[in-house]
C-alpha positions as CSV (number, residue, x, y, z in Angstrom):
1,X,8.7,14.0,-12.8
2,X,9.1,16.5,-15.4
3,X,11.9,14.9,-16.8
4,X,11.0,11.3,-16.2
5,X,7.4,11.1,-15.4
6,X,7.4,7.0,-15.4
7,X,10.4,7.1,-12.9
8,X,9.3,5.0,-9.7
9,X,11.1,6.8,-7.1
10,X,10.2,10.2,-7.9
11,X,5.9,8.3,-8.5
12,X,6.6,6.4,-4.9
13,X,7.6,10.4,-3.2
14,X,4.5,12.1,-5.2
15,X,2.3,9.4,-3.8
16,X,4.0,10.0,0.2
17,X,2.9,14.2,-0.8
18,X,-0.5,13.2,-2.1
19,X,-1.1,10.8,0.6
20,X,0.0,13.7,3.1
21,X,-2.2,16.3,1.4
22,X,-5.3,13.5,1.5
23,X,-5.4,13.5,-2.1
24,X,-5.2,9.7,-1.3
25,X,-7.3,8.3,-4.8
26,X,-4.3,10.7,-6.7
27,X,-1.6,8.9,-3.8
28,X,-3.0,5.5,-5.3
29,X,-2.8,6.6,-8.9
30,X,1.0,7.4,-8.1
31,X,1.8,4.0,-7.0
32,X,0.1,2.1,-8.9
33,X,1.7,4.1,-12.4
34,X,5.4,3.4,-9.8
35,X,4.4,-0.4,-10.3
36,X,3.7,-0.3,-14.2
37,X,6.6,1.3,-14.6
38,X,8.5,-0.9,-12.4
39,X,7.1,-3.7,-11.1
40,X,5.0,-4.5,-7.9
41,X,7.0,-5.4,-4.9
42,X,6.1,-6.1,-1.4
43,X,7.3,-2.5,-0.2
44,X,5.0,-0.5,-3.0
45,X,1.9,-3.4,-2.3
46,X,2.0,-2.3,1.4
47,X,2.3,1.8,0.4
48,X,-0.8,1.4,-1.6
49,X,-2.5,-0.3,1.6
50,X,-2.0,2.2,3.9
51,X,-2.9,5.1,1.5
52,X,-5.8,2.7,1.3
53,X,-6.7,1.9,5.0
54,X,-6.4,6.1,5.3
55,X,-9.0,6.2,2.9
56,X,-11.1,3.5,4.5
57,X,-10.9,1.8,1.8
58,X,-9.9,-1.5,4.0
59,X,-11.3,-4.6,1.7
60,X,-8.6,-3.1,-0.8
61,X,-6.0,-2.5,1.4
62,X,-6.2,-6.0,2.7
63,X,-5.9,-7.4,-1.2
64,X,-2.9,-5.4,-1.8
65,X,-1.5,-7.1,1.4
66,X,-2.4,-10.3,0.5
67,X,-0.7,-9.7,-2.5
68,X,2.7,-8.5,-0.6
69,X,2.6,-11.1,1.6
70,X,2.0,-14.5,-1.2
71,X,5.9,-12.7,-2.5
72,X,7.2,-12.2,1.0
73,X,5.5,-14.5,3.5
74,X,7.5,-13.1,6.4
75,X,7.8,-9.4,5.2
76,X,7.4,-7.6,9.0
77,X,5.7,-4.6,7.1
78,X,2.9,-6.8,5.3
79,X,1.7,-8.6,8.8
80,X,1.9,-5.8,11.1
81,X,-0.3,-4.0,8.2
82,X,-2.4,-6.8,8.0
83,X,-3.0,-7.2,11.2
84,X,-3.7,-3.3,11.6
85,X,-6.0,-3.6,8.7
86,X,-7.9,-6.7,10.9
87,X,-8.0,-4.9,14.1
88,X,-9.9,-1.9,12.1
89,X,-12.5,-3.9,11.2
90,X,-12.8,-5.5,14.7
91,X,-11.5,-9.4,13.1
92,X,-9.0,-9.5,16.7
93,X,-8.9,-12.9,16.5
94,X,-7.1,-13.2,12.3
95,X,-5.3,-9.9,13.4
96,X,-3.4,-12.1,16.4
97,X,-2.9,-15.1,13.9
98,X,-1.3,-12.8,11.6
């Protein structure tokens, strides 16, 4: 990072050490600067989410799912989350359709 601090890969494993520390709003700042300096893509949409649903942050994890899955409809990772993210907040019934 020292060398590149707007290189995604090194931002996408700072935010996976953050997220393990429960530094989780630094773990967001991480991928969100991975995605300005990239781009977003389902994979980083459905990192940010689950830093977020460890946060409790659910409402915004679900957005940032949302988002994943309008690129990649059938992305396995962006419904299972999803429907984790439903069951959470006790919607069983959307978490099954999901």
């Amino acid at each position: 990072l020292a060398l590149e601090p707007d290189e995604p890969n090194a931002l996408v494993k700072l935010a996976e050490v953050r997220r393990s520390l429960d530094m989780l709003d630094e773990a967001v700042e991480a991928i969100d600067k991975a995605m300005a300096s990239y781009q977003e893509t389902p994979p980083l949409l459905i990192q940010k989410a689950r830093i977020l649903m460890h946060a409790s942050r659910i409402d915004e994890a679900l957005i940032e799912t949302e988002k994943a899955l309008q690129m990649a409809p059938h992305d396995i990772w962006a419904l299972l989350t999803k429907s984790e993210l439903l069951l959470t907040v006790n919607r069983k019934e959307e978490a099954l359709a999901a």
